[in-house]
C-alpha positions as CSV (number, residue, x, y, z in Angstrom):
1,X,0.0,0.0,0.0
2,X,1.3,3.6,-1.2
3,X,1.9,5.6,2.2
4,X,0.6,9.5,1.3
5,X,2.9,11.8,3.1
6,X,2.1,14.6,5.1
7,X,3.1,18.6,3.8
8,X,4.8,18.4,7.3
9,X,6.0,14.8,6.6
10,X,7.7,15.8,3.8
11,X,9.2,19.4,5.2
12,X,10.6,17.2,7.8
13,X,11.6,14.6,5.4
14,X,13.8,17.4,3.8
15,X,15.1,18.8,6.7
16,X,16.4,15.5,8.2
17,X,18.1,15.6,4.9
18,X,19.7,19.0,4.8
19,X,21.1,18.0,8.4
20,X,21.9,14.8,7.2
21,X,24.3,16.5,3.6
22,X,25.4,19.1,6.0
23,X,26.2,23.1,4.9
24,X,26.8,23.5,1.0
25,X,24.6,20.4,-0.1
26,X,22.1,20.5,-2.0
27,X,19.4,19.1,0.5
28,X,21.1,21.6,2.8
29,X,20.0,24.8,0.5
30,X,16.4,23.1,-0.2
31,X,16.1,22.7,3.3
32,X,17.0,26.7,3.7
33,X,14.9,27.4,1.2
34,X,11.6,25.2,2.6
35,X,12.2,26.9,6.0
36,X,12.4,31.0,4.5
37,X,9.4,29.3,2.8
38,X,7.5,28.6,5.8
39,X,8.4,32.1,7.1
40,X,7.0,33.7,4.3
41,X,3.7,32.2,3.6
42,X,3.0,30.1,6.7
43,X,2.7,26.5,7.9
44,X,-0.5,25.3,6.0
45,X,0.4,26.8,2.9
46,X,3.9,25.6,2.5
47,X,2.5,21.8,3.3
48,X,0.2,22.6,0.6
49,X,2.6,23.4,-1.8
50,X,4.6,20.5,-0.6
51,X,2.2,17.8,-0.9
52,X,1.5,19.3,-4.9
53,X,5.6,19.6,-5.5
54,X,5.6,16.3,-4.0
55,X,2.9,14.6,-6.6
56,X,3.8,17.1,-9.8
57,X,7.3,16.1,-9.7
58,X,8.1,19.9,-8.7
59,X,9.8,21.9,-6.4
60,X,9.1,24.9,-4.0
61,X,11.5,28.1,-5.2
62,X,11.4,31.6,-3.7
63,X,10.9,34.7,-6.1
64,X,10.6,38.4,-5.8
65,X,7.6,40.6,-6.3
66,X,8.2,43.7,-8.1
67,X,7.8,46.2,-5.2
68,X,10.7,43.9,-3.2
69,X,13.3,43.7,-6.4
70,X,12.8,47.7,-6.3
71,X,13.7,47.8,-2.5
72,X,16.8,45.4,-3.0
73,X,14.8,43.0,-0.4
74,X,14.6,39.4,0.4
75,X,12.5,37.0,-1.6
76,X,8.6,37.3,-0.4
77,X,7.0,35.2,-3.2
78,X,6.7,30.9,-2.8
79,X,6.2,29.4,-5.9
80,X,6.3,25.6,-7.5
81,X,8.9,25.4,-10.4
């Protein structure tokens, strides 16, 4: 039987990686990049996003809006690529 995972299942699933690979690994940025995720658009969302990157064959991937690119900020958009 095919065992559904969780969105938190699998952010946890990738942050037991990035541990796991250590600073400069892949896994490690991904996991960076799944936790400025969860700062950005919140818990449910991200586990959303997770669960759809996780069956789409996808990935979660931080962007800019216009206003923040203007201001030189820090990515504040969470997309699937």
């Amino acid at each position: 039987m095919l065992h559904f995972m969780s969105g938190k299942e699998i952010f946890d699933r990738y942050q037991l990686a990035a541990l796991k690979n250590g600073l400069g690994s892949r896994e490690f940025n991904y996991g960076n990049i799944l936790y400025q995720a969860l700062r950005i658009e919140g818990e449910e969302k991200v586990f959303q996003l997770l669960e759809m990157a996780e069956n789409t064959g996808k990935r979660i991937a931080l962007t800019y809006s216009a206003l923040s690119t203007e201001n030189g900020g820090e990515p504040n958009t969470v997309i699937l690529v």
